[in-house]
C-alpha positions, 0 to 999 in steps of 0.5 A: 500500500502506497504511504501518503509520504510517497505521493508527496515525495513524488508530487516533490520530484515532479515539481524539481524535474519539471520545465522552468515554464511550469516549475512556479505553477507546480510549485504553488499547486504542491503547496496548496494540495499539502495545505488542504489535505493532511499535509507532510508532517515537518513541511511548512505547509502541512494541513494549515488550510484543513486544520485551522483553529479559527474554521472549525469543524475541519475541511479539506476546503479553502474556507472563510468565515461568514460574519453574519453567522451564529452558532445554531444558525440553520439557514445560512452557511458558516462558511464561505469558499475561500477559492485559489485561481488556476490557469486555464491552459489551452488554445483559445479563438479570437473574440470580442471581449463584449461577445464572449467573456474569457476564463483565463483562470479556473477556481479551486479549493479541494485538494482532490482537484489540485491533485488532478490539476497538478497531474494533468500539468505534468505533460501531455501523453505520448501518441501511444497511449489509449484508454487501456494503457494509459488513461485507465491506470492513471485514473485509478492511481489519481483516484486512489492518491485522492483517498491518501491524501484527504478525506475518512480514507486518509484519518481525515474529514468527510468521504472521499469523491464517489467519482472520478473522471480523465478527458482527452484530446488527441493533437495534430502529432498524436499527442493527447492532452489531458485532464483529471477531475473528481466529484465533491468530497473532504467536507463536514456538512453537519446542518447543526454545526455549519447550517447550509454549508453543504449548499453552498459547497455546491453552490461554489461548483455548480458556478465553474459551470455557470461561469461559462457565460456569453453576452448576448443583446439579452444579457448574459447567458449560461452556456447550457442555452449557448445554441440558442436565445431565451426568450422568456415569452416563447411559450412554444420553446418551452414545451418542447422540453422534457420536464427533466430539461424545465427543471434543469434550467429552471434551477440554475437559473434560481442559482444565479438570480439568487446569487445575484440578485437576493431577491426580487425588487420593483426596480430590477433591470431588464435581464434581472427581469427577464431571468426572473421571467424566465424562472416563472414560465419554467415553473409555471409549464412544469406543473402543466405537464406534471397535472398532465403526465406525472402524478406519480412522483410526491405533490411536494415540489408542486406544492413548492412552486405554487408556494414560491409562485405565492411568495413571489406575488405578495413580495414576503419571505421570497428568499425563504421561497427560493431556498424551499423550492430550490431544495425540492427540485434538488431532491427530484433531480437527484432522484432522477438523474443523480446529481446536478450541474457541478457536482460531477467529476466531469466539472473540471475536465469539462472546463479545461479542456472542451468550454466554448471558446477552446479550439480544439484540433481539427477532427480531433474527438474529445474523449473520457470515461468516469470511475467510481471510488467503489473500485478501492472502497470500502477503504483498508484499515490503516491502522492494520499493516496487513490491510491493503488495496487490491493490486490494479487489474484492468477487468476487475476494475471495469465493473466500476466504469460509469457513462455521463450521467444524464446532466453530464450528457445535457452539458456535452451537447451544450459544449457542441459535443454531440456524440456522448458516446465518446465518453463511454469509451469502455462499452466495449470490454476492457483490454488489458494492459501489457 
């Protein structure tokens, strides 16, 4: 079994080998994983970010305190994402700053993502390599590094991620560029001791998606609509989406205007407004189709909405409102579809390498494939010697491959990725690696 000092030690090796063109950033993501997961004991840096007297409970989370917080207080988050910037490396295409806004850095606070962040900087793959030989090992010691490093598996705070994903891109000389992401994980959610935090854990992902907006004369735009302009009157438009679909957008939109705009005003702006519209014509022909087609799921969520729809006309407690409805339709997307926008592994690989304004090679196919954690879990007891992980074999551990889920499918065809196939590329059985 791999000791958590060797995966620091090679982290060190890395950093001291590399080019002087990436030896300042690997640098600074060594420092960053040492300071959110348990650290190296005797290094400078060792789990000051996870163990902080002053953010109590622990998480392997870059945090701060929310002032407005009072022990026992169950509806707001104690804490707030303390987030670092990365850069986004890749090509970009030409564009007006007033059409596209650029992502010049991506946020991170989670040492599993800085652990992917920093393997994927280390190179690209040689023109030999394939899911078989490469990418599936690599996966499977980023995933099993990640359960070293931080979280139960590691005496730490929280689970560790239940997924786990690598994407690639092949490049005009064979060459692949790729990149590692993981799904949430590391963190103590307790409702008594950190209110909403887990929320706002969530919260923070879901806006690496949301981020990724273009202006257009109606204001911006998340890019899961990026094919088309919203209008929040074309009634026809909207019910040509399946309920899955209204729901979706209708809770980033929540997300966003929340965030935004805390609550609705006689005074809002016109892409405010429109948003707002937006949200209640969602809202308002999902419970035509849930009368119509649906009854068989709870009467809650309905139940929500017409609260919220409620809350919105009187103008009290509309937060409250949002909070409650925000919650169900959670409930029901997860119950339907597993987990939203943000919250998947694919996250980071996604932004890294395949949003908009990325050119890609030509004819080059993006591809990739998610793993979950069950491959080495339940975790060995390290307290017992004798307890180890099973040694890698590539036909047991494609019993734990998992194509995109259903969100992860919505937000490839938004990134003009129609063949989500490709990121299922071990339908067909596993080879082997020599």
């Amino acid at each position: 079994m791999i000791e958590t000092r060797q995966i620091y030690d090679f982290l060190e090796t890395q950093v001291n080998a590399s080019e002087p063109t990436v030896q300042e950033e690997l640098k600074l993501i060594k420092t960053r994983i040492l300071a959110l997961s348990r650290g190296r004991v005797g290094d400078e840096h060792h789990g000051i970010d996870y163990n902080n007297n002053a953010l109590t409970p622990d998480q392997h989370i870059r945090r701060r305190i929310n002032p407005d917080w009072r022990e026992g207080n169950q509806t707001i988050s104690k804490f707030y994402v303390d987030h670092l910037d990365q850069a986004v490396r890749g090509s970009r295409q030409a564009s007006e700053p007033s059409a596209r806004r650029q992502r010049n850095t991506t946020k991170y606070w989670s040492p599993y993502d800085l652990l992917g962040l920093f393997l994927s900087r280390l190179g690209h793959a040689q023109s030999g390599a394939d899911e078989n030989n490469f990418f599936l090992p690599l996966t499977a010691v980023y995933s099993l590094w990640c359960s070293r490093i931080a979280g139960s598996t590691s005496e730490g705070v929280g689970d560790p991620p239940a997924m786990f994903q690598c994407t690639w891109v092949e490049h005009r000389q064979g060459t692949k560029q790729f990149f590692l992401g993981a799904s949430l994980g590391g963190y103590n959610w307790a409702i008594d001791s950190t209110g909403t935090w887990e929320r706002e854990l969530k919260m923070a992902r879901f806006n690496l998606v949301q981020d990724l907006l273009i202006s257009t004369d109606r204001g911006w735009q998340w890019t899961i609509d990026a094919s088309r302009t919203r209008d929040p009157r074309n009634k026809k438009d909207k019910k040509k989406k399946t309920p899955n679909k209204i729901l979706l957008e209708v809770s980033a939109d929540i997300d966003c205007f929340v965030q935004e705009n805390g609550q609705p005003a006689d005074n809002m702006q016109g892409d405010v407004r429109n948003r707002l519209e937006t949200i209640i014509l969602g809202l308002s022909t999902f419970l035509t189709g849930y009368r119509e087609n649906d009854q068989r799921e709870s009467a809650e969520l309905p139940r929500a909405i017409r609260g919220f729809l409620e809350a919105l006309q009187s103008r009290q407690n509309t937060l409250n409102a949002f909070e409650i409805l925000r919650a169900k339709i959670d409930e029901v997307l997860w119950n339907r579809n597993g987990t939203r926008f943000g919250n998947c592994a694919e996250t980071y690989p996604f932004v890294n390498l395949l949003q908009p304004d990325l050119v890609r090679p030509p004819n080059s196919t993006p591809k990739g494939f998610a793993l979950a954690r069950k491959h080495f879990w339940p975790p060995p007891d390290l307290q017992n010697p004798n307890s180890n992980t099973p040694p890698y074999n590539a036909d047991t551990i494609a019993k734990y491959l998992k194509p995109p889920c259903n969100n992860c499918k919505v937000l490839l065809d938004a990134l003009g990725i129609k063949k989500w196939r490709d990121f299922d590329v071990f339908a067909q059985p596993v080879m082997a690696s020599s």
